[in-house]
C-alpha positions in Angstrom: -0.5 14.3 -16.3 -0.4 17.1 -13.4 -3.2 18.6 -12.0 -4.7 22.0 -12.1 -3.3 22.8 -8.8 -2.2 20.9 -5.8 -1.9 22.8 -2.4 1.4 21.6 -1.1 3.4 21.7 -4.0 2.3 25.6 -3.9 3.3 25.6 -0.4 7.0 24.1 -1.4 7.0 26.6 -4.2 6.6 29.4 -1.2 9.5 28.3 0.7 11.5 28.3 -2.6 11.3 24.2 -3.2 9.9 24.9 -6.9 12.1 22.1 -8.8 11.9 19.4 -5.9 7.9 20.0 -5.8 7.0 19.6 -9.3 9.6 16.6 -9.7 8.6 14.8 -6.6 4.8 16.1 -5.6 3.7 12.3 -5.0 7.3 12.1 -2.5 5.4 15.3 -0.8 2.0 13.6 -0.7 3.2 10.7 0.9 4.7 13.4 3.6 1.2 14.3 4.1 -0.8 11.1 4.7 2.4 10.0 7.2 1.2 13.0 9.0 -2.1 12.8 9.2 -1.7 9.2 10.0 1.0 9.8 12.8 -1.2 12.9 14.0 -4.4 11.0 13.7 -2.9 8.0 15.9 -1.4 9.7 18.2 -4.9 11.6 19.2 -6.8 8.4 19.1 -4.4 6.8 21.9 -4.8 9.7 23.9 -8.7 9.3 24.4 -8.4 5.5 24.4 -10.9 4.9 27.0 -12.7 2.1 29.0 -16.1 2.9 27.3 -15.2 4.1 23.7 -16.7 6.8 22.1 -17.4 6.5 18.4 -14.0 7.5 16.9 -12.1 4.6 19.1 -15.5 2.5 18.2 -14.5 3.0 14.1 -11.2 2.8 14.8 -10.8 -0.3 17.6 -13.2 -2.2 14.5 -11.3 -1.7 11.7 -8.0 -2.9 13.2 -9.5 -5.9 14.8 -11.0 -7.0 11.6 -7.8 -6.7 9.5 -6.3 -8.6 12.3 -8.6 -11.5 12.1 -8.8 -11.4 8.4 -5.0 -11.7 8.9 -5.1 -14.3 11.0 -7.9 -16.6 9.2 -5.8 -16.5 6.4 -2.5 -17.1 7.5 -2.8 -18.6 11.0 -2.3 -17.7 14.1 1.5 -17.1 13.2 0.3 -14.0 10.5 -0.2 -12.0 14.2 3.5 -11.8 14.0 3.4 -9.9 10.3 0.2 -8.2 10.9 1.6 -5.2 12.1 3.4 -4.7 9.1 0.5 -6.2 7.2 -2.2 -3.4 8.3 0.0 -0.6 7.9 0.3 -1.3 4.2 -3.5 -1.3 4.0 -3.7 1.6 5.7 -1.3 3.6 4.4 -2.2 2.7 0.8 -5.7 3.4 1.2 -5.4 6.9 2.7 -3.0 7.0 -0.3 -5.5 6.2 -3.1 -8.4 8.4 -0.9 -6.4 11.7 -1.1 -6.6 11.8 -4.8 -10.4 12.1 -4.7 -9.8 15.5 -3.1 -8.9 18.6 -5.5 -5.8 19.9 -4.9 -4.5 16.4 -3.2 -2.3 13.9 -5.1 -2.5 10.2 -4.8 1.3 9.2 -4.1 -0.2 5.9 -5.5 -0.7 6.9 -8.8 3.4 7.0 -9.4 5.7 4.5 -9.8 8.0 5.4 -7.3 5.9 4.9 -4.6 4.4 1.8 -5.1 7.5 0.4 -6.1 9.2 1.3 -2.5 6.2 -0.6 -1.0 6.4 -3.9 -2.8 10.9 -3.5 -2.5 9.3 -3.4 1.4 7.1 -6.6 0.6 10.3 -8.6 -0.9 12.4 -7.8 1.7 9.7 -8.8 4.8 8.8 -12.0 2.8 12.5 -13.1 3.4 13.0 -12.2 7.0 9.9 -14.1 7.4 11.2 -17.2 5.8 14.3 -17.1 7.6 13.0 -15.6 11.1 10.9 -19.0 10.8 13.4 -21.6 9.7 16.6 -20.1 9.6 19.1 -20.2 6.8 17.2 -23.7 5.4 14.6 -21.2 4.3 16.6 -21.0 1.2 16.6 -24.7 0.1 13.3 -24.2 -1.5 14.7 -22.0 -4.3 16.5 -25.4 -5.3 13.3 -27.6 -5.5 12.8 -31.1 -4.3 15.0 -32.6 -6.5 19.0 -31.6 -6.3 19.3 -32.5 -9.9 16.9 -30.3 -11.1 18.3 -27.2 -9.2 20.1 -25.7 -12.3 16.3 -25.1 -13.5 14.1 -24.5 -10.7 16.5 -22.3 -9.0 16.8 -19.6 -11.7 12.7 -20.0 -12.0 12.3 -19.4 -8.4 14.4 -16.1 -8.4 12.4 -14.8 -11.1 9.0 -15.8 -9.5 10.2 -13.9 -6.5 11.0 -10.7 -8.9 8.4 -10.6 -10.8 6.2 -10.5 -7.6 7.8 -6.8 -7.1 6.5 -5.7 -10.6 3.1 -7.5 -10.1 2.6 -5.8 -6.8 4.3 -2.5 -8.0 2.6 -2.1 -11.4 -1.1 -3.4 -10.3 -1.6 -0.7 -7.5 0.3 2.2 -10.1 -1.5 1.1 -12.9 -5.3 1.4 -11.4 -4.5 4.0 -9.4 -2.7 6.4 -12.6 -6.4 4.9 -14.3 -8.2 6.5 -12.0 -6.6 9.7 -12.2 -6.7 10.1 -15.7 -10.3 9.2 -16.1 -10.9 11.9 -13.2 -9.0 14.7 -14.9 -10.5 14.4 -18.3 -14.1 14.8 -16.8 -12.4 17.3 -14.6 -11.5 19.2 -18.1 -14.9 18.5 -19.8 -17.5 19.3 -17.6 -15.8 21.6 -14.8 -15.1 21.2 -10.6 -18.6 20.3 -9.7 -20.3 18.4 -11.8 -17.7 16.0 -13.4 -16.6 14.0 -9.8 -19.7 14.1 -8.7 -20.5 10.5 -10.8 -16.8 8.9 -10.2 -16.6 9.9 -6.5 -18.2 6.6 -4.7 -16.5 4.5 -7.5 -13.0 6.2 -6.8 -13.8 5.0 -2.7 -14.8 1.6 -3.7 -11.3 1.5 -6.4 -9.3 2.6 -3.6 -10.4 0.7 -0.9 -10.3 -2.7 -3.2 -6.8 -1.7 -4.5 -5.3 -1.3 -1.3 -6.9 -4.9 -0.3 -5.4 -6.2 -2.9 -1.7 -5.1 -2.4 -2.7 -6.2 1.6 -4.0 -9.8 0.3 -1.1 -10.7 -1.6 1.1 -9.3 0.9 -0.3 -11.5 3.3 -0.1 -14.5 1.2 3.7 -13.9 0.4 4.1 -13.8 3.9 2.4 -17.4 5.0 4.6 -19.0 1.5 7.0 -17.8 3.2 6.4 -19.9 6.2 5.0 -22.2 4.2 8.3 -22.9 2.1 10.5 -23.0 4.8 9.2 -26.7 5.8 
């Protein structure tokens, strides 16, 4: 499914980028919202002040409640991952929001991308484990029981795997839903009037998708931790 016509993919297709921008456009999406979040942040710190105006307000209350959201549900050791932990929300959410725009792409909606976020997930979840514990992190892929560690070991391994393609294939999946259903009343009914309905349920998708992919994240994180004992 491609869209009608997406902005920066034209713009590639100026600077003679033709092949890479219809191959990759959700690669040059994610270019975009890593701009505008680097851009965004890096105006907000400069008119960090001692009484806030409303952008630092919206801003200053977001990330304090992801922190403490973090923090309620992993303890006061999820500080250390929720740095990580809010970018991913972020990040994914402005993700899933561009789509609602015409001419935008959701990187989101492609496999690719989400993918490269839960490989990201894997990864951390480890370095957690081991940052906390050290190398003993790895005894709980053997179980409780040395005996049974010819089962439980292989199980554990694929648990851990198959947490990629949950993560991976839950955010692509709604995400590629939501396009589809957008284009076809895009097709039936014209610009205007067809995103009109879908527009506040597209927010509401994106902003619960991106939780979700933060939630689990989260709790991969304090398992982590958790395993390591």
């Amino acid at each position: 499914m491609e869209h009608p016509f997406l902005y920066f993919v034209y713009l590639f297709e100026l600077i003679g980028l033709d092949h890479f921008a219809h191959e990759y456009p959700h690669v040059i999406y994610s270019w975009v919202v890593m701009a505008f979040m680097i851009i965004a942040g890096a105006l907000m710190a400069k008119t960090i002040s001692i009484i806030p105006r409303m952008p630092q307000n919206v801003l200053e209350t977001i990330i304090s409640n992801i922190e403490e959201f973090t923090v309620q549900t992993a303890g006061e050791e999820g500080r250390f991952f929720f740095p990580l932990a809010a970018t991913l929300f972020l990040y994914i959410f402005f993700c899933n929001l561009v789509g609602l725009f015409p001419g935008f792409y959701p990187p989101t909606a492609e496999l690719p991308t989400t993918l490269s976020l839960a490989i990201i997930v894997f990864f951390f979840t480890h370095y957690v484990g081991v940052r906390h514990s050290g190398m003993a992190y790895f005894k709980h892929f053997l179980g409780p029981i040395w005996w049974m560690s010819p089962l439980i070991a292989p199980l554990e391994i694929i648990g851990h795997f198959a947490r990629v393609l949950s993560l991976s294939f839950r955010l692509f999946g709604n995400m590629m839903g939501k396009e589809f259903i957008l284009f076809i009343l895009f097709m039936l009914a014209g610009a205007f009037f067809a995103p009109l309905p879908m527009m506040m349920l597209g927010v509401f998708v994106s902003l619960i998708q991106a939780f979700v992919f933060y939630l689990l994240s989260i709790m991969y994180f304090s398992l982590a931790m958790e395993d390591s004992h």
